[in-house]
C-alpha positions in Angstrom: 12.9 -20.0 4.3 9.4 -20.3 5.7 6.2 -19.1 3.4 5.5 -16.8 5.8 9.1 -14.9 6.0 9.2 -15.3 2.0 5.6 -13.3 1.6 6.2 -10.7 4.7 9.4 -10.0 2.5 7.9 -9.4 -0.2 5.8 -7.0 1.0 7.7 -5.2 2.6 9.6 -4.6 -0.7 6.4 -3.5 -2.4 5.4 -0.9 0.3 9.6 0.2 -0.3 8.5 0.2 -4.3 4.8 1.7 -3.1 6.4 5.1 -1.5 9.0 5.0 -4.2 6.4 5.5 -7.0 5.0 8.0 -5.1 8.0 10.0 -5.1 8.7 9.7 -8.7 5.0 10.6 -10.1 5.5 13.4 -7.6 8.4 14.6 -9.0 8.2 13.8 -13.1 6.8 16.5 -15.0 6.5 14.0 -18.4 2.8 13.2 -19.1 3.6 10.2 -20.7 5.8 9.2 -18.0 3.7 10.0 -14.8 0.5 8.4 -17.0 3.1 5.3 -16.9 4.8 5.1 -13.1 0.8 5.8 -12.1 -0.2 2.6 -14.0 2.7 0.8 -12.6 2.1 1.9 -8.7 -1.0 1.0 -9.3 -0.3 -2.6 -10.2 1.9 -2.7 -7.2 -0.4 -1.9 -5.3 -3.5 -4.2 -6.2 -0.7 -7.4 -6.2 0.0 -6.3 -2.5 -3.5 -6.1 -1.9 -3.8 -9.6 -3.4 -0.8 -10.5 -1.4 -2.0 -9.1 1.8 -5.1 -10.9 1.7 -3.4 -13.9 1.4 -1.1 -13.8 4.6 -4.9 -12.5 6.1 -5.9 -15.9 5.2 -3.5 -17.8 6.5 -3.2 -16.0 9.6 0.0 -15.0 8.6 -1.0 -10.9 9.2 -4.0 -9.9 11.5 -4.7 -6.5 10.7 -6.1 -3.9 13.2 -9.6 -3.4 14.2 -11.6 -1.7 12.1 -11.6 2.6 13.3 -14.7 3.6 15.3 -16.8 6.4 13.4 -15.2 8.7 16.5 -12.1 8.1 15.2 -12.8 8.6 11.5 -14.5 11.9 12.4 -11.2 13.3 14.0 -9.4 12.1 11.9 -11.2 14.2 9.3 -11.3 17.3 11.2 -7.7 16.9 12.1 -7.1 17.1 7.8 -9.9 19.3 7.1 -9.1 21.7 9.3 
């Protein structure tokens, strides 16, 4: 297996584990243990970060361009309003 499949695997596991975490702090009514899944989804999330930038760097993953302030703007008023 290439570098390249191994780390797009990878992250597509964490953004599985990502919306997982989501749905578990969403739906645990335990202080202790939503303090805990939070602290965990948050770890997944920085190493995909970390991961992400390093397929950015080898020109594994070319993200999109960058939203125009346009966009941002209706995007906000499409959730504001």
């Amino acid at each position: 297996m290439q570098d390249k499949d191994l780390v797009n695997d990878v992250l597509a596991g964490v953004k599985s584990s990502l919306s997982d975490y989501a749905r578990a702090i969403a739906e645990t009514a335990n202080p202790q243990l939503r303090q805990t899944l939070t602290q965990l989804r948050n770890e997944c999330e920085m190493f995909q970060y970390q991961l992400s930038q390093v397929a950015v760097r080898k020109g594994w993953y070319v993200p999109a361009q960058p939203a125009s302030e346009q966009e941002i703007a209706q995007v906000r008023s499409a959730f504001q309003g």
